[in-house]
N, C-alpha and C positions, 0 to 999 in steps of 0.2 A: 503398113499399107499393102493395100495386093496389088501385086504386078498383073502388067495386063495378059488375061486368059486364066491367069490363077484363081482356083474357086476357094471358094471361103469353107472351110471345114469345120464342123462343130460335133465332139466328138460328146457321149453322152455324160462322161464327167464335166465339162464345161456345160450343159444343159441343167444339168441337178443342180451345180454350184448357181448358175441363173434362178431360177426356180426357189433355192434359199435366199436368197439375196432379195428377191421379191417379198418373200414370204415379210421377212423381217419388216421390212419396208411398208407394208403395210397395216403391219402393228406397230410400227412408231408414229405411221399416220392417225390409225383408230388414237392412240391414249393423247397425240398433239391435241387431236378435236375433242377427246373427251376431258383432256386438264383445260384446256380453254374454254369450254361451252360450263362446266363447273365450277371454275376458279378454285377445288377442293383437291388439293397436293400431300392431304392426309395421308401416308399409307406408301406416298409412294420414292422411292430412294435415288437421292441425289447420286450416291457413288454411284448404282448400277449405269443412271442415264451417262452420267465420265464417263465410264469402262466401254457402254454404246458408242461413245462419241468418238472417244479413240479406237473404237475396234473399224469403228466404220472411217474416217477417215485412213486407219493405216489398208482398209482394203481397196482404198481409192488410190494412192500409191502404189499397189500390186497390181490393179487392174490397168492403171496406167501404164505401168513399167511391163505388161503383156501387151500394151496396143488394143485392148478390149475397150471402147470406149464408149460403148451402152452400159458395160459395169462400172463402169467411172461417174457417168450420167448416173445411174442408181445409186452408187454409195455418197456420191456428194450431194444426191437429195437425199441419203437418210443421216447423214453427219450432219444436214443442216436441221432436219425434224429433231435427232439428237440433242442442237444446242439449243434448239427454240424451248423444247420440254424442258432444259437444265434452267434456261431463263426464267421460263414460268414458274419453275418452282422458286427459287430465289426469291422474284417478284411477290407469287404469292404467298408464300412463307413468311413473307416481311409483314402483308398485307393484317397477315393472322393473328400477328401479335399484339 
C-alpha cells in the first residue's frame, strides 16, 4: 500500500508486462466466445488451455506477492476464462462422441 504522500511509480517494464497480460487476456476471451457460440472444440488442445491455466494462475500469485492488484484482477480473470475453455472442451468433447 502507499503511504501517504508517496506517489505510485510505474516504470516502463511494469507497463509492457501490463500490456501482455492484457493482450493474452483478450485472446482467451475471443476463443471462450468462439468455443461457446460453436460448441466445435475440434482442433483445439486440452493441454495447452492446462499450461494457460497454470501459467495464469501462477501469475496471479506473483502479482499478489508484488502488491499489483489490477494484475491480480487480470490474471484471475484469465485463469478463470482458462478453466471455463478447459470445461467446454471436456463437456463438449463428451458431447461429440
Amino acid at each position: 500500500m502507499l503511504e501517504e504522500g508517496e506517489k505510485l511509480e510505474i516504470d516502463i517494464w511494469q507497463m509492457m508486462g501490463s500490456l501482455a497480460a492484457l493482450a493474452f487476456t483478450i485472446g482467451f476471451v475471443d476463443q471462450l466466445r468462439i468455443t461457446f457460440k460453436t460448441r466445435n472444440v475440434e482442433g483445439v488442445s486440452l493441454l495447452q488451455w492446462i499450461v494457460f491455466a497454470a501459467a495464469s494462475s501462477t501469475f496471479t500469485a506473483y502479482y499478489a506477492h508484488l502488491d499489483q492488484w489490477v494484475m491480480v484482477a487480470v490474471s484471475v480473470f484469465g485463469t478463470l476464462c482458462c478453466l471455463s475453455i478447459i470445461g467446454m472442451i471436456l463437456r463438449f468433447r463428451r458431447v461429440a462422441e
